[in-house]
N, C-alpha and C positions, 0 to 999 in steps of 0.2 A: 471444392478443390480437393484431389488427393493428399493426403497427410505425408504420402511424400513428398509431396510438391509444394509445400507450404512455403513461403518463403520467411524467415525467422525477422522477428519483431513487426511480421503486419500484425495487420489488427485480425485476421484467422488464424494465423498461428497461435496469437496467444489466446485466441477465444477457446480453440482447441485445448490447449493445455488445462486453462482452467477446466473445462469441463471433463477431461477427461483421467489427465494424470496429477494434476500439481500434488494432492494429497501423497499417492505414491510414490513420487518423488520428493516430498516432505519438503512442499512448498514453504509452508506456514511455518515449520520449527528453521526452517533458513532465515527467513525474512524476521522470524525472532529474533534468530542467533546475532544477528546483524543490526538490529537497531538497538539489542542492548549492548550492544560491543561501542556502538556509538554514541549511546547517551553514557557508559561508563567511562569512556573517552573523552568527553567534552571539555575545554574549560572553563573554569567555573565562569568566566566573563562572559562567556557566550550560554552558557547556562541562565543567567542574569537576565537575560536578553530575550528570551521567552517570554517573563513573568509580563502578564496580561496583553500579549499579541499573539498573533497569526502565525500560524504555521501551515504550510499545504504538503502533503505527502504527496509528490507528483510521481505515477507510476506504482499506486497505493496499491495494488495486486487485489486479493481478499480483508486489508484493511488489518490484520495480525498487529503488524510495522505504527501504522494510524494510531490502536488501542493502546500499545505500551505507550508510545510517547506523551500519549493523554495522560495516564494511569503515572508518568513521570512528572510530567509538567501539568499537572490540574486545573493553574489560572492561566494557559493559555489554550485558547479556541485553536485544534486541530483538525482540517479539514482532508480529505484524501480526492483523488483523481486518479483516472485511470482509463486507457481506451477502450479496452476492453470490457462489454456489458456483461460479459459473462462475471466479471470479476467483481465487477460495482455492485450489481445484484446480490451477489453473496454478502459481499462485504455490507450492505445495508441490513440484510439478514442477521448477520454475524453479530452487528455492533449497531442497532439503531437509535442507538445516542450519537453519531457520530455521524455529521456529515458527508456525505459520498456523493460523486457525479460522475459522469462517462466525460470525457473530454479529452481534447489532445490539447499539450501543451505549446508545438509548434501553429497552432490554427488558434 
């Protein structure tokens, strides 16, 4: 499909992105900015609430987002998902301590 004609949030849109621009558009220092802005945010009750459970990063991009959260919360197993394979690939690249799979979360 042309790149113009992508239709935004299929799963070729964002395969595209990943592969082509996310870096130039400073995918990964966003999806930073953003999960520390919300783990600096938390309350600490919900903070609490982690320690040794599950967490799923649904729409885990390259998995950036996945690592901090790890890297904050250490006793709790952080898993990431994501439809797009172009993204999960990386992100298993990126971080393969960390679980990743392609999946949608509506299916």
């Amino acid at each position: 499909m042309d790149e113009k004609h992508l239709m935004v949030n299929s799963n070729e849109y964002w395969d595209e992105r990943f592969e082509k621009d996310w870096e130039i558009y400073e995918g990964q220092q966003q999806t930073s900015f953003f999960v520390n802005l919300l783990i600096q945010n938390l309350p600490q009750w919900i903070k609490e609430q982690f320690v040794n459970s599950t967490v799923c990063d649904a729409g885990c991009a390259e998995g950036q987002g996945t690592k901090i959260f790890k890297d904050a919360f250490p006793s709790t197993t952080v898993e990431g998902i994501d439809f797009s394979e172009v993204a999960i690939e990386k992100a298993k690249l990126l971080f393969p301590s960390i679980h990743f799979f392609k999946d949608d979360v509506y299916n």
